[in-house]
C-alpha positions, -999 to +999 in steps of 0.1 A: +129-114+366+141-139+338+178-124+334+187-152+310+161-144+284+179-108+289+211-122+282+204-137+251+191-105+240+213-079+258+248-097+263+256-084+222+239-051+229+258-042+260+292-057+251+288-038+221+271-005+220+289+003+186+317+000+164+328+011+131+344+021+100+378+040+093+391+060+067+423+050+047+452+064+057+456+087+023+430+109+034+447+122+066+472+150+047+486+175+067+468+199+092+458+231+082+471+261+113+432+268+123+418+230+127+412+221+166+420+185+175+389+160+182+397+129+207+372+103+208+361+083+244+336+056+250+313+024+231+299+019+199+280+049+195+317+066+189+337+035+179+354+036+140+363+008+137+389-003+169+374-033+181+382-047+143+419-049+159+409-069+195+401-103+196+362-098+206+331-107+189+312-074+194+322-065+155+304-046+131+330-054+100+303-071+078+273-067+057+252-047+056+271-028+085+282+004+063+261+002+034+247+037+029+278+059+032+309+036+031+297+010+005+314-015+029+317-024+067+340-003+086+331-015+120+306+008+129+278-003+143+255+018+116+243+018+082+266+049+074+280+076+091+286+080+133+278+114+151+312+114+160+318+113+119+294+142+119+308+162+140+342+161+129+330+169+093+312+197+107+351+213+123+364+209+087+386+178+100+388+141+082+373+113+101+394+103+127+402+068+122+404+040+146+435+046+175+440+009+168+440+011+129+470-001+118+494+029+099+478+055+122+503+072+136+491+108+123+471+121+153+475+165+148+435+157+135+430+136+172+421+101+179+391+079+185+396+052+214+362+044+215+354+005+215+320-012+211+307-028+244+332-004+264+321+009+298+332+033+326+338-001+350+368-022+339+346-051+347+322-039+323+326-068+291+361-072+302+381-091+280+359-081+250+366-044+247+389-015+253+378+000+289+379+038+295+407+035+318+427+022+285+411+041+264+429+066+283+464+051+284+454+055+247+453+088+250+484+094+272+504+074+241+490+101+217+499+129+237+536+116+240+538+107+201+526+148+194+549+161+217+582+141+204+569+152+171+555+186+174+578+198+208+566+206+241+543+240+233+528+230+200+521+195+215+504+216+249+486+238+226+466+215+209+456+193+236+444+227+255+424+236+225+410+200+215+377+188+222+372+154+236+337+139+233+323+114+255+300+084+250+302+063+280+277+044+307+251+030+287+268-007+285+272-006+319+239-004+331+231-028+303+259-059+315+248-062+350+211-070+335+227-092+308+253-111+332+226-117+360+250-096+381+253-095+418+253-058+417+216-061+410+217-075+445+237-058+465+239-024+457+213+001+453+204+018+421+223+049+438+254+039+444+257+018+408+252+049+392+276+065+415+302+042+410+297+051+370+301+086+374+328+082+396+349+066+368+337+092+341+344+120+367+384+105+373+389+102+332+376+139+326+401+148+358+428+129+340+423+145+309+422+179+325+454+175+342+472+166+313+454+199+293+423+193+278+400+222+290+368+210+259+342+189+264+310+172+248+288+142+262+253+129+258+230+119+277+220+078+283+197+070+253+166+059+269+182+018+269+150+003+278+132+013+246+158+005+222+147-026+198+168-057+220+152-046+251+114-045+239+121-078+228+126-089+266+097-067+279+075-085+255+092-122+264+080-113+300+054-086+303+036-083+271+043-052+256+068-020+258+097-005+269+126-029+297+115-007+324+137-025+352+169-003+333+152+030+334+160+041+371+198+038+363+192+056+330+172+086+352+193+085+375+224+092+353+210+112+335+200+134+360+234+130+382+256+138+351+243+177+346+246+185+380+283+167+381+297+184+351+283+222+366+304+210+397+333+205+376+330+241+358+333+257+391+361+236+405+387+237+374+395+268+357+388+270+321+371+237+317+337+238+295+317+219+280+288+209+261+261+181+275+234+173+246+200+158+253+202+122+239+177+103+254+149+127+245+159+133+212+158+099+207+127+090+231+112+117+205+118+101+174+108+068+187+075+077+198+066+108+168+089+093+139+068+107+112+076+139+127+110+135+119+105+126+087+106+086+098+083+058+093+094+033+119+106+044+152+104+010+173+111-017+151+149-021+136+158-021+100+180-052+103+177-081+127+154-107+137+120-116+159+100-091+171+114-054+164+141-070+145+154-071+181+178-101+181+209-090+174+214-113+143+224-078+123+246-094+096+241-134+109+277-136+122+270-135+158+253-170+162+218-166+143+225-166+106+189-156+096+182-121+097+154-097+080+173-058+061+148-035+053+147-017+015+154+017+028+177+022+061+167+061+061+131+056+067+141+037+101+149+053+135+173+020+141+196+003+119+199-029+145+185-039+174+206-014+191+218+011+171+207+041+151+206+045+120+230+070+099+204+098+092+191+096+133+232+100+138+236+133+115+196+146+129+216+145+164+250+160+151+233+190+140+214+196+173+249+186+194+269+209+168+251+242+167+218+235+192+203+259+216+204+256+253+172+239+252+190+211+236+226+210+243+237+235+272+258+252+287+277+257+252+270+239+219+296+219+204+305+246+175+313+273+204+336+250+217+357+244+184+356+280+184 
């Protein structure tokens, strides 16, 4: 296959699967005795706003990054609002700002590490984002700063009732396509995906030891139908979705259920909540009007075919780039990325869904 033609297209997507906004430090206040704690892991679907703070170009701090919610760019890689955004709105807590954000030292509400472009693999974009494992030296910062200023047991209490969500894999997949990588060579689509897992497995461990007994994670979105990647297929093979991604995003996705059971039986008290995001968003490509939509494949802001370059904002090397009137009508606010209404559709069904959707617990039950 042509993997510079993917490059071009996917290097922005998959060193950046999101990024984002923050909120100013007023709004923090004091907690109130019943909030539980949200800490944030992973790439741009999660990210607030921290790669703003590294010296990367996978940034989402311009126009029209923000414009529905914020009235400005925050660094999210959306029109508006994140899921994570969502779902701390729905556990009565502020957002949680950026770990990076400069003046955040108030972490009793939690912390989001998550950085655009991030992976499980350190190699993954290295240089241009925060990798997991420092995303969870992060973490291990936070947990020192509440326990010097909370003492010992209220520090342990919280972290044992805090919920950390996940976003992590997709950019991984996506980088070896975009870098031409040798993995695509040498290892089989097994034991890439097994190397992934193995990282997310070790953070959750990490995390565990240190307390944390809550957690959510979605499912891959399904990468090869997002905007950037129909651009390739159609560069090479006509029409559709980058089918030469989906084994990796099957195979994680059916891997990560049957990992995350194993987990439940090995560590006491450890649950969590795993939400369908590949068909929920494989749905609303394919049906949008049935979501209340009226484009599903084509991105509200970008360039070429589906508004599939990722010229969102023209500060990434293409200056020229198309916005559409109405950002809610669209499934996809860039060539990668949802758009704020998809983000609060999924929030709901992660928050309070059935096991249909999001099994073995829903996120509410586990703020409980």
């Amino acid at each position: 296959m042509a993997h510079s033609s993917f490059h071009k297209f996917i290097f922005g997507f998959c060193t950046s699967l999101l990024i984002i906004t923050t909120l100013s430090h007023g709004e923090i206040g004091l907690p109130s005795e019943e909030h539980v704690s949200l800490f944030i892991f992973g790439d741009s679907i999660f990210d607030a706003g921290n790669n703003n703070y590294i010296n990367t170009s996978l940034r989402a701090n311009f126009r029209p990054y923000g414009e529905s919610f914020f009235k400005h760019p925050t660094g999210r890689f959306s029109d508006g609002r994140l899921i994570s955004d969502f779902i701390a709105e729905y556990a009565n807590l502020p957002f949680i700002p950026p770990y990076l954000q400069p003046g955040n030292h108030q972490f009793t509400y939690g912390a989001n590490f998550a950085s655009a472009g991030a992976g499980a693999l350190v190699e993954t974009s290295q240089g241009l984002v925060i990798d997991l494992h420092s995303q969870l030296s992060y973490f291990e910062r936070v947990r020192e700063s509440l326990t010097k200023n909370l003492g010992e047991e209220e520090a342990n209490t919280l972290i044992s009732r805090a919920v950390y969500l996940f976003s992590v894999g997709g950019n991984d997949y996506s980088y070896i396509f975009g870098t031409n990588s040798s993995i695509l060579r040498t290892q089989s689509h097994r034991e890439f995906v097994g190397t992934v897992l193995g990282n997310i497995t070790a953070a959750i461990n990490e995390i565990y030891k240190k307390g944390g007994r809550n957690f959510g994670f979605l499912s891959l979105d399904p990468l090869g139908c997002l905007p950037f990647a129909r651009v390739v297929e159609q560069e090479q093979n006509g029409r559709g979705c980058f089918k030469e991604i989906s084994p990796y995003v099957k195979l994680h996705n059916k891997a990560l259920p049957k990992l995350l059971q194993k987990l439940e039986t090995k560590l006491k008290g450890f649950r969590y909540s795993l939400s369908d995001y590949n068909e929920f968003l494989r749905e609303r490509i394919n049906h949008p009007s049935k979501y209340g939509f009226e484009e599903g494949k084509a991105a509200c802001c970008g360039s070429g075919a589906y508004r599939g370059i990722f010229s969102c904002g023209g500060q990434r090397g293409i200056r020229e780039y198309k916005l559409c009137p109405n950002a809610s009508e669209y499934v996809f606010f860039d060539s990668a990325h949802p758009t704020e209404r998809v983000n609060e559709q999924f929030a709901r069904l992660f928050w309070s869904g059935t096991p249909i959707s999001t099994s073995p617990y829903n996120l509410k039950a586990l703020f409980e």
